[in-house]
N, CA, C and O atoms as CSV, one atom per row, in Angstrom:
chain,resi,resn,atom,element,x,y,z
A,1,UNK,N,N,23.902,1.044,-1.825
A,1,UNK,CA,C,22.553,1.593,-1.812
A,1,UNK,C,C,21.892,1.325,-3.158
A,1,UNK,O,O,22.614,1.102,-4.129
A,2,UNK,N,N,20.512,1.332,-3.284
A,2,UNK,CA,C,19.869,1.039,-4.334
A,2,UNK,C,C,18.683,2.429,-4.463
A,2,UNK,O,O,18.111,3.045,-3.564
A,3,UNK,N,N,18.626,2.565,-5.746
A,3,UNK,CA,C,18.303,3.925,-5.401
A,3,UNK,C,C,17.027,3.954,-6.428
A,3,UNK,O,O,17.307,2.896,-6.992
A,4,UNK,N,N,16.058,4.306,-6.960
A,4,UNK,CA,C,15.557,4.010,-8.342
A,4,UNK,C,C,15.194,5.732,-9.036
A,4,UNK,O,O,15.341,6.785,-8.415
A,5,UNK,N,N,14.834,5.621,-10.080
A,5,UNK,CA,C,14.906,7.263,-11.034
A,5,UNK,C,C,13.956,7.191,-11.790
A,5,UNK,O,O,13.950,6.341,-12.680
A,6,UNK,N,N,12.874,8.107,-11.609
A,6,UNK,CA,C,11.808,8.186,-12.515
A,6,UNK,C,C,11.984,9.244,-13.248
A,6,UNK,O,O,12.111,10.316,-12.656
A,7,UNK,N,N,12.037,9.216,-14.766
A,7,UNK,CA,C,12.274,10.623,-15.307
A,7,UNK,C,C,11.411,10.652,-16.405
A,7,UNK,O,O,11.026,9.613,-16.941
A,8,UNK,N,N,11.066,11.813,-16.795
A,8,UNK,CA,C,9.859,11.912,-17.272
A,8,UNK,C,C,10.061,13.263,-18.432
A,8,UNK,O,O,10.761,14.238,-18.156
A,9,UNK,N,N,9.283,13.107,-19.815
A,9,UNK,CA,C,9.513,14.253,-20.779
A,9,UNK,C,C,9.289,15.808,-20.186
A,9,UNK,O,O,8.463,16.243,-19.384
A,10,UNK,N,N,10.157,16.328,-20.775
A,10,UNK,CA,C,9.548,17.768,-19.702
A,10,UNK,C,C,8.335,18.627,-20.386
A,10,UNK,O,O,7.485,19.413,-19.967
A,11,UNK,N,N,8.748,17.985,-21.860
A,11,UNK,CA,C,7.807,19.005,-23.027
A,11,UNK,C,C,5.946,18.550,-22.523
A,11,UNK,O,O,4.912,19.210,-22.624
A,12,UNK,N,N,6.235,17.018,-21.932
A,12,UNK,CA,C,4.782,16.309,-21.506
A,12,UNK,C,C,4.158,15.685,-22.615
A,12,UNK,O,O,3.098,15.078,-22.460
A,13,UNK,N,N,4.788,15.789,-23.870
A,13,UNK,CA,C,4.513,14.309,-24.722
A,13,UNK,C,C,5.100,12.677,-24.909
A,13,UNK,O,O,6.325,12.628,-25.029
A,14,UNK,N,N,4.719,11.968,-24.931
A,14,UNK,CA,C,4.939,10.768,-24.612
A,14,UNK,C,C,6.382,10.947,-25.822
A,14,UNK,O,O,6.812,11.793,-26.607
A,15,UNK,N,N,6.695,9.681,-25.387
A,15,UNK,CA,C,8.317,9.673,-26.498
A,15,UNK,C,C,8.314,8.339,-26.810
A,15,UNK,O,O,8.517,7.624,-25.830
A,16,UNK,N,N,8.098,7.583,-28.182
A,16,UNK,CA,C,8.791,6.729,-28.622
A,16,UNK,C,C,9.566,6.550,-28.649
A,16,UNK,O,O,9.828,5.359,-28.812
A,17,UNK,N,N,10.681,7.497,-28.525
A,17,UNK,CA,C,12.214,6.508,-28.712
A,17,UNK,C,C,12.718,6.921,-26.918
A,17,UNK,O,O,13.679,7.590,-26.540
A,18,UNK,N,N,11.836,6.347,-26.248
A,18,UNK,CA,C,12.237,6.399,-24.390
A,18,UNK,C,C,13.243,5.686,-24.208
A,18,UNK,O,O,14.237,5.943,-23.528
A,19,UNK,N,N,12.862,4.204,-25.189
A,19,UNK,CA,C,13.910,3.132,-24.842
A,19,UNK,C,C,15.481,3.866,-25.193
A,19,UNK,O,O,16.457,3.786,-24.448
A,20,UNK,N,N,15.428,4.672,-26.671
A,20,UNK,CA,C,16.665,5.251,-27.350
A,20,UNK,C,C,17.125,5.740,-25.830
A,20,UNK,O,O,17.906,5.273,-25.001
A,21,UNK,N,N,16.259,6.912,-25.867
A,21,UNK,CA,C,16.715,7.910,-24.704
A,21,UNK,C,C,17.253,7.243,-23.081
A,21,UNK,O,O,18.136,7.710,-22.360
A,22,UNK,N,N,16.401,6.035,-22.834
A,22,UNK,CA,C,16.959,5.616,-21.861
A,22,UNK,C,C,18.306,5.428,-22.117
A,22,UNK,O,O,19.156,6.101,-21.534
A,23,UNK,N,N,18.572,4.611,-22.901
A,23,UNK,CA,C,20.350,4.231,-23.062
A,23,UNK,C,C,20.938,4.975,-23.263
A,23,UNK,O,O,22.078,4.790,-22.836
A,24,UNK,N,N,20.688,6.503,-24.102
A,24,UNK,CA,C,21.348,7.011,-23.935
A,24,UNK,C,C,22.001,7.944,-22.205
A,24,UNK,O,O,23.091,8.293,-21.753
A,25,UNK,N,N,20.914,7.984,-21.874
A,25,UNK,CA,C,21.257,7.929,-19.947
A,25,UNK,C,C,21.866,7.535,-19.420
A,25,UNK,O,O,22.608,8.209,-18.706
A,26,UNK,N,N,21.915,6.082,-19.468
A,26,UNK,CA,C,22.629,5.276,-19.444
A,26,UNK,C,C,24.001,5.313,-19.158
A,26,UNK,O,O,24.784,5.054,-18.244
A,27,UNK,N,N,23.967,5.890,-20.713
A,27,UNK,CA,C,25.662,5.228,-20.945
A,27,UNK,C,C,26.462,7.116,-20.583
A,27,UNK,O,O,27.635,7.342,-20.881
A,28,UNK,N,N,25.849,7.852,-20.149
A,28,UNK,CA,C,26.145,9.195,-19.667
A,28,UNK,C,C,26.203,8.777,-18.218
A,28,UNK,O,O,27.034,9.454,-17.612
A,29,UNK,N,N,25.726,8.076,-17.628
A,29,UNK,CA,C,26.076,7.747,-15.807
A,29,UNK,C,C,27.287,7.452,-15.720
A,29,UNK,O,O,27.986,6.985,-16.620
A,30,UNK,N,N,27.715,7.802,-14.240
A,30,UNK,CA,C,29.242,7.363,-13.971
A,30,UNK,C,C,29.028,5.619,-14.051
A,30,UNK,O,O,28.044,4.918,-13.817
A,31,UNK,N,N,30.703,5.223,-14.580
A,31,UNK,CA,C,30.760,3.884,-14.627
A,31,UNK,C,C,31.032,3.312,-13.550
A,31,UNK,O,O,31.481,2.165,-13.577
A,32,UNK,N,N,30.823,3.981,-12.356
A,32,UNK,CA,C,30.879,3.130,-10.959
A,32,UNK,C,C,29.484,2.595,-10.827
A,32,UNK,O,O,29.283,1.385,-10.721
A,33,UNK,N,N,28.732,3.286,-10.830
A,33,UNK,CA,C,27.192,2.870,-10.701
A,33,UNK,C,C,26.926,1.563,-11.510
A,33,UNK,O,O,27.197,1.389,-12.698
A,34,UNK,N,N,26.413,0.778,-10.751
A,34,UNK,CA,C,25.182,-0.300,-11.638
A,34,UNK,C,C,24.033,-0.195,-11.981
A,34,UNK,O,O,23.094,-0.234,-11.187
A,35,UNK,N,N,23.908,-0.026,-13.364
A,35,UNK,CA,C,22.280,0.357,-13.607
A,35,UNK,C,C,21.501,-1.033,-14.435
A,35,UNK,O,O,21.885,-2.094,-14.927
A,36,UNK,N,N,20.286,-0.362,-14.263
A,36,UNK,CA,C,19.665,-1.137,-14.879
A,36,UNK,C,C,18.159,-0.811,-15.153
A,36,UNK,O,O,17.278,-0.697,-14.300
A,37,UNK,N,N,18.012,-0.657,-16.779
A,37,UNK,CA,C,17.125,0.361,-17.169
A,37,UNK,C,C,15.262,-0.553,-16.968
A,37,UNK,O,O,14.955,-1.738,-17.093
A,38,UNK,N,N,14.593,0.420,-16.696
A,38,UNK,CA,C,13.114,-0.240,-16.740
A,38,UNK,C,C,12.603,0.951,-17.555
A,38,UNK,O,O,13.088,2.037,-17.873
A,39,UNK,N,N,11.293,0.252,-17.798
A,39,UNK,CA,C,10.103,1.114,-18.831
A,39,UNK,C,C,8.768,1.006,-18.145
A,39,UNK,O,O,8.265,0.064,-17.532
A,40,UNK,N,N,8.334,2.194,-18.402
A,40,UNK,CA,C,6.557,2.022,-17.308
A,40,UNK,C,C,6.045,2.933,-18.554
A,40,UNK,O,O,6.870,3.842,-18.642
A,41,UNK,N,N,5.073,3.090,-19.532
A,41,UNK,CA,C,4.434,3.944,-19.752
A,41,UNK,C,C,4.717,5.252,-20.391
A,41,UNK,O,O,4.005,6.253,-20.318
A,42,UNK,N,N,5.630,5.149,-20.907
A,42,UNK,CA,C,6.738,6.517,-21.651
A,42,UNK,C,C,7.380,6.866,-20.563
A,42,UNK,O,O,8.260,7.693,-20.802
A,43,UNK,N,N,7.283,6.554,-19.429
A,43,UNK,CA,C,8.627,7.086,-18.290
A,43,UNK,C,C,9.781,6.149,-18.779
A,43,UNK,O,O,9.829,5.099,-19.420
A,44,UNK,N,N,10.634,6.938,-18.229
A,44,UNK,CA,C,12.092,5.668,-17.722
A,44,UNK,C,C,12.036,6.014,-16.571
A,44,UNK,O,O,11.859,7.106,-16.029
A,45,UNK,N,N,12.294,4.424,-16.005
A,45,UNK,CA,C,12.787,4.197,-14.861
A,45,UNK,C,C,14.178,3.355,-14.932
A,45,UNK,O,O,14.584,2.464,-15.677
A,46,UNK,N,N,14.808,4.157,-13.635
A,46,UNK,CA,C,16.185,3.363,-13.668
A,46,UNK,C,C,16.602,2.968,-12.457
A,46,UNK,O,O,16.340,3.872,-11.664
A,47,UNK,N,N,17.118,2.072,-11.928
A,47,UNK,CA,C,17.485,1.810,-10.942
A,47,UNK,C,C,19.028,1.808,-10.740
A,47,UNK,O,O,19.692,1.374,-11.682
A,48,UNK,N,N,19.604,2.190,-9.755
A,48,UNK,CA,C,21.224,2.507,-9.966
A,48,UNK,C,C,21.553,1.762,-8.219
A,48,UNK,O,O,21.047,2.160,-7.170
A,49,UNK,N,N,22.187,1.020,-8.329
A,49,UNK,CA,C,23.328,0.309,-7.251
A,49,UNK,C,C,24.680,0.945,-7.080
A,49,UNK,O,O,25.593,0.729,-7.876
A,50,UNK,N,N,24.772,1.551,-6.273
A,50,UNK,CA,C,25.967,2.417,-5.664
A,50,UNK,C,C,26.572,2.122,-4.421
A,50,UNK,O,O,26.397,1.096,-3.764
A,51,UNK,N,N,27.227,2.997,-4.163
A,51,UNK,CA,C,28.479,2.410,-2.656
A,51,UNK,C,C,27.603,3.255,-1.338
A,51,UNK,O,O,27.180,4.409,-1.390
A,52,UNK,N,N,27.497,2.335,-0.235
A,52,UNK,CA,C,26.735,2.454,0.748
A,52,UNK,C,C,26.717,4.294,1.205
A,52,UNK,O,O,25.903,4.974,1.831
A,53,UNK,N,N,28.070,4.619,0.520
A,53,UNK,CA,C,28.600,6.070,1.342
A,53,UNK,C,C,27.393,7.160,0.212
A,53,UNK,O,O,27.143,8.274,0.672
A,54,UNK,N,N,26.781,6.815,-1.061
A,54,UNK,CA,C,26.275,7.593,-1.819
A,54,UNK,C,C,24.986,8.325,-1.167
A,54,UNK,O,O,24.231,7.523,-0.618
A,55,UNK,N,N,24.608,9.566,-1.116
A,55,UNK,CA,C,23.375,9.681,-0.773
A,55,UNK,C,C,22.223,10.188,-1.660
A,55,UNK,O,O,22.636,10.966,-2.520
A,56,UNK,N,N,20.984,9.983,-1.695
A,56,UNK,CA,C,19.995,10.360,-2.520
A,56,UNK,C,C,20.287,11.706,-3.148
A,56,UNK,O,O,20.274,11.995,-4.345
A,57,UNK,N,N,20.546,12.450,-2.130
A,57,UNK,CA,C,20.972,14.295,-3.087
A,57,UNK,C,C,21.990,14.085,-4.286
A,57,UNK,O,O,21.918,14.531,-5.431
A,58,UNK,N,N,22.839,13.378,-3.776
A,58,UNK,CA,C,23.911,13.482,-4.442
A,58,UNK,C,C,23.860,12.661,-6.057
A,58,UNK,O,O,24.491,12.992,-7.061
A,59,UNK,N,N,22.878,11.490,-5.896
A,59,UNK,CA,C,22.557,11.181,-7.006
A,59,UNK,C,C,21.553,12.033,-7.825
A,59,UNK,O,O,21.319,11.961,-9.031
A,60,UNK,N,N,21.105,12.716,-7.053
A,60,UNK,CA,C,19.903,13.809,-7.726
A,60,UNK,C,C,20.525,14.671,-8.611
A,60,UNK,O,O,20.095,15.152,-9.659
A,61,UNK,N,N,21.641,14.811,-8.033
A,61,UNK,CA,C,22.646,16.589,-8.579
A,61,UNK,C,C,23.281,15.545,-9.608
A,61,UNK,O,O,23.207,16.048,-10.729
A,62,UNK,N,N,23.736,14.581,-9.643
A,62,UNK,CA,C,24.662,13.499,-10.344
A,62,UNK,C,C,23.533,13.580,-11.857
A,62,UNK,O,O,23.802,13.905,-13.013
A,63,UNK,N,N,22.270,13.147,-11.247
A,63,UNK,CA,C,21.358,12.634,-12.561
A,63,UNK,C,C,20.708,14.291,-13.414
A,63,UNK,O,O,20.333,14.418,-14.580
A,64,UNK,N,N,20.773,15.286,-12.387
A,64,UNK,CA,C,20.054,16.550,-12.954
A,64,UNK,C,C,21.597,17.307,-13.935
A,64,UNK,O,O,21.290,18.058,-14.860
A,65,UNK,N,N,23.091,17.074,-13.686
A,65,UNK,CA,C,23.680,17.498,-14.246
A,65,UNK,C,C,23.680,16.539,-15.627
A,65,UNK,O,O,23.586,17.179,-16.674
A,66,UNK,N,N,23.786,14.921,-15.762
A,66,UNK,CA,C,23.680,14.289,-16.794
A,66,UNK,C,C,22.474,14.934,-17.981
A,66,UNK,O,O,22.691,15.020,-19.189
A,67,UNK,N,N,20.996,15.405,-17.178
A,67,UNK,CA,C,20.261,15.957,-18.215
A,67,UNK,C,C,20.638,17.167,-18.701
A,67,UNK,O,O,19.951,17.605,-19.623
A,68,UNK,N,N,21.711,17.934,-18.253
A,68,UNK,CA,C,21.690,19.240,-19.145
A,68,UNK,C,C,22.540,19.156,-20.461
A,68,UNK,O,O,23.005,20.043,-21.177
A,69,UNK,N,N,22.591,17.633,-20.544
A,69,UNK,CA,C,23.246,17.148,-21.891
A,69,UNK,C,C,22.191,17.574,-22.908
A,69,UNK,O,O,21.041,17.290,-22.576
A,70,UNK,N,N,22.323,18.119,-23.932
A,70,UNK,CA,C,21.736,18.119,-25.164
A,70,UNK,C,C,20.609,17.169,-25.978
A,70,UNK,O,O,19.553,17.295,-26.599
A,71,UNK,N,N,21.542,16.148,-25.555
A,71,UNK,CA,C,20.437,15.118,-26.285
A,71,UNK,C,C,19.727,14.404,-25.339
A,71,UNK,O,O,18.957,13.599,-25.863
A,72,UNK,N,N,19.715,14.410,-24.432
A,72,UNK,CA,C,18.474,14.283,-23.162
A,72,UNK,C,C,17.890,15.836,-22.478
A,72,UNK,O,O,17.199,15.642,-21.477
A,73,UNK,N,N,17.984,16.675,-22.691
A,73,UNK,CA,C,17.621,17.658,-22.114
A,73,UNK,C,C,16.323,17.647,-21.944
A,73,UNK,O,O,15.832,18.203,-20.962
A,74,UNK,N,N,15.490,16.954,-22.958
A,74,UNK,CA,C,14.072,16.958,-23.016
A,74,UNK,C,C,13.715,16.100,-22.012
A,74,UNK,O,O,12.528,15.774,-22.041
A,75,UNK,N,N,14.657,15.438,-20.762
A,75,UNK,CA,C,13.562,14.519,-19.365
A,75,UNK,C,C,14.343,15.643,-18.650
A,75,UNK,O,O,15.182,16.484,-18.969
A,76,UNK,N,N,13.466,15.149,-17.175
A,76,UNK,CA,C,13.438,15.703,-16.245
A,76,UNK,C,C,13.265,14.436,-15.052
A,76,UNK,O,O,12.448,13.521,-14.949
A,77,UNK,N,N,14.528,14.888,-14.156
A,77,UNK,CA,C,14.109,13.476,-12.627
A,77,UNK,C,C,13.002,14.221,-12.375
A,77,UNK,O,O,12.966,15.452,-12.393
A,78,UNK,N,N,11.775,13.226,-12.058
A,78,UNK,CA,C,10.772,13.169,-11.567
A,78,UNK,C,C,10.808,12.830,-9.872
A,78,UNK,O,O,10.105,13.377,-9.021
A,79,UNK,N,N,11.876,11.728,-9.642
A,79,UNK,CA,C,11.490,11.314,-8.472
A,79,UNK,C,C,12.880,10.487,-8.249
A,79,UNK,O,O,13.461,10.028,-9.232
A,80,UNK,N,N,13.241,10.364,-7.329
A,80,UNK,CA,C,14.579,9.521,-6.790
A,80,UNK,C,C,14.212,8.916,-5.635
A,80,UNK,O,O,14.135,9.756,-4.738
A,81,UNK,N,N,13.841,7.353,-5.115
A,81,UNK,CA,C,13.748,7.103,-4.417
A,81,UNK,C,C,15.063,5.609,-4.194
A,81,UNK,O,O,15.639,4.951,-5.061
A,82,UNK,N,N,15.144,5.521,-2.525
A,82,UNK,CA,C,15.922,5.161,-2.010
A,82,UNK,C,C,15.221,3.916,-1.718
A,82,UNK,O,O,14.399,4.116,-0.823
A,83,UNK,N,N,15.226,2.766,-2.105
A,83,UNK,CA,C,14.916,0.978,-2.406
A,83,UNK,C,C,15.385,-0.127,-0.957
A,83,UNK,O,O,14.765,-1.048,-0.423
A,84,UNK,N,N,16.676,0.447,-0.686
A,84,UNK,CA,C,17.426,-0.652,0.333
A,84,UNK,C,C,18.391,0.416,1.113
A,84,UNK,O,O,18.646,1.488,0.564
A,85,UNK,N,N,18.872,0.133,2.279
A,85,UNK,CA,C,19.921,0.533,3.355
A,85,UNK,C,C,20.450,-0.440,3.176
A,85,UNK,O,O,19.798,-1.461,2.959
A,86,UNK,N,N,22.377,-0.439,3.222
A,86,UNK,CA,C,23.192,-1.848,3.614
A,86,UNK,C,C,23.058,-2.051,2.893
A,86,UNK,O,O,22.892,-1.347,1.897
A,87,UNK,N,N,23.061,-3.704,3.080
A,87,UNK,CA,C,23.742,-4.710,2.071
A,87,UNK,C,C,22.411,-4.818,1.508
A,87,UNK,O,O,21.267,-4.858,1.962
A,88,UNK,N,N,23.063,-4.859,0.133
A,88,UNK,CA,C,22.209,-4.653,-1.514
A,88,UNK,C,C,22.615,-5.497,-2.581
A,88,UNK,O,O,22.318,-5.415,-3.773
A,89,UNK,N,N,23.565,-6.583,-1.802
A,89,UNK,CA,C,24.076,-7.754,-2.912
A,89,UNK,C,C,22.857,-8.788,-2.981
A,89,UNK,O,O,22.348,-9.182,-1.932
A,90,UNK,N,N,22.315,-9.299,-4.437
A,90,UNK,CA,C,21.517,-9.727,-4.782
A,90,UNK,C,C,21.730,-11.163,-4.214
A,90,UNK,O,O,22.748,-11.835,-4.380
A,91,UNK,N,N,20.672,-11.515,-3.553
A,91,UNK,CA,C,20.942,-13.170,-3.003
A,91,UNK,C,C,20.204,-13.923,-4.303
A,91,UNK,O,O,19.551,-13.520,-5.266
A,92,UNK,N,N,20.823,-15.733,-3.640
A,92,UNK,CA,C,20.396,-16.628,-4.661
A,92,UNK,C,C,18.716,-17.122,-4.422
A,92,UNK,O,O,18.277,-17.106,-3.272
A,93,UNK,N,N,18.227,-17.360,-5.054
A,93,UNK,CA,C,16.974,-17.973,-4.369
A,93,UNK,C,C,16.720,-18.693,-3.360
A,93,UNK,O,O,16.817,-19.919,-3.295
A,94,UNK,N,N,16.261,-17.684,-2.228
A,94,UNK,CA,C,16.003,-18.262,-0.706
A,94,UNK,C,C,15.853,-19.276,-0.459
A,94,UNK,O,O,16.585,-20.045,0.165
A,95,UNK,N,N,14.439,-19.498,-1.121
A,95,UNK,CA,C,13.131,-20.973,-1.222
A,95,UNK,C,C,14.163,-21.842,-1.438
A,95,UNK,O,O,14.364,-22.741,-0.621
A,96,UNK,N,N,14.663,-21.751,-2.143
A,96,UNK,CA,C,15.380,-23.159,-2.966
A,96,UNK,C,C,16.626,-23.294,-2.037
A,96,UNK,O,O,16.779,-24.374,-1.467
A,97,UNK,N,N,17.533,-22.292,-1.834
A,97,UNK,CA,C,18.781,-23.022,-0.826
A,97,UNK,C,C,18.056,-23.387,1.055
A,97,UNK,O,O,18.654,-23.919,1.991
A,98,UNK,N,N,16.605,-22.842,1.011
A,98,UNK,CA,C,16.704,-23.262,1.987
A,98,UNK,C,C,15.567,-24.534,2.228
A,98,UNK,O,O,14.790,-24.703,3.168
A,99,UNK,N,N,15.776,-25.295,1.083
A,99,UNK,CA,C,14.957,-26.724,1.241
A,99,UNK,C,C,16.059,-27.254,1.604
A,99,UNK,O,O,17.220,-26.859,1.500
A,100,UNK,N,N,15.267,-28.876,2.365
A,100,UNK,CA,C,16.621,-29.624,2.709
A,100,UNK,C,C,16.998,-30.910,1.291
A,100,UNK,O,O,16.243,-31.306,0.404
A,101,UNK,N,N,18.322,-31.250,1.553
A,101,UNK,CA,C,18.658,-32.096,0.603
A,101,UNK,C,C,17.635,-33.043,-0.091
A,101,UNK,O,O,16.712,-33.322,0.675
A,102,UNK,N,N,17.540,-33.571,-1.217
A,102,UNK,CA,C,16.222,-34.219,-1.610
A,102,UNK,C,C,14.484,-33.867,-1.438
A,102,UNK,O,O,13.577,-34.511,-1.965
A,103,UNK,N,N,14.363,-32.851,-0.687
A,103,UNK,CA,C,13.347,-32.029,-0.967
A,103,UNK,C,C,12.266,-31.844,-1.952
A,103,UNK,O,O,12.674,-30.916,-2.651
A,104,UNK,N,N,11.051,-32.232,-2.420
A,104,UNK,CA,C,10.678,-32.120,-3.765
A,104,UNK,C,C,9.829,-31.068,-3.560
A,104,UNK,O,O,9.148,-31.042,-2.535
A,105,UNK,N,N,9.747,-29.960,-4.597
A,105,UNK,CA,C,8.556,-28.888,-4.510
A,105,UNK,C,C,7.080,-30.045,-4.269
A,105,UNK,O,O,7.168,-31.237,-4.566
A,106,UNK,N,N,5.790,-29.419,-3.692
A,106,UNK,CA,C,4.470,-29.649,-3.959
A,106,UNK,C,C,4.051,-30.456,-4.838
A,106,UNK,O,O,3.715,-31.630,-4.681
A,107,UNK,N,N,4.073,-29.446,-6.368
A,107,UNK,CA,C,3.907,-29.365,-7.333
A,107,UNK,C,C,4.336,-30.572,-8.055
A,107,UNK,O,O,3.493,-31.219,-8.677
A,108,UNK,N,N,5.690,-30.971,-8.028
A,108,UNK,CA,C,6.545,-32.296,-8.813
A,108,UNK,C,C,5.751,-33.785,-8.421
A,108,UNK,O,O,6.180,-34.849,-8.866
């Protein structure tokens, strides 16, 4: 499953060190998860790749116990949304494996 995490300051001032704070998130997630951090605007966003059996609550309770850490206490999940059902393995570029042999883009 692919899941994504919007979390947001709770105090409601923007945060320069989001990026700090993201990693530190980060590296507080279980190491089964695949993450991978984004930035919008003083939010973090994160996106987390997990095992088909995970469900949205459960990452909710997963990500709301990580904030009662100390040195993130100041976000709050904003929002947890669910991206993909199934298979969530990243394919290779469509376009391209599905030209035929010798093929030239348009463009070339």
């Amino acid at each position: 499953m692919l899941f994504e995490l919007t979390l947001r300051r709770s105090k409601g001032e923007l945060s320069i060190n989001s990026p700090v704070d993201g990693i530190r998130i980060l590296a507080l997630m279980p190491g089964r998860w695949r993450k991978d951090l984004r930035q919008s605007t003083g939010d973090i966003i994160i996106r987390v790749y997990t095992d088909d059996t995970v469900t949205n609550a459960q990452i909710r309770a997963e990500v709301r116990g990580i904030l009662t850490n100390p040195e993130v206490s100041h976000w709050e999940l904003v929002s947890c949304n669910t991206l993909t059902v199934g298979d969530h393995t990243p394919k290779l570029n469509q376009w391209v494996a599905s030209r035929r042999h010798g093929q030239r883009a348009q463009w070339n």
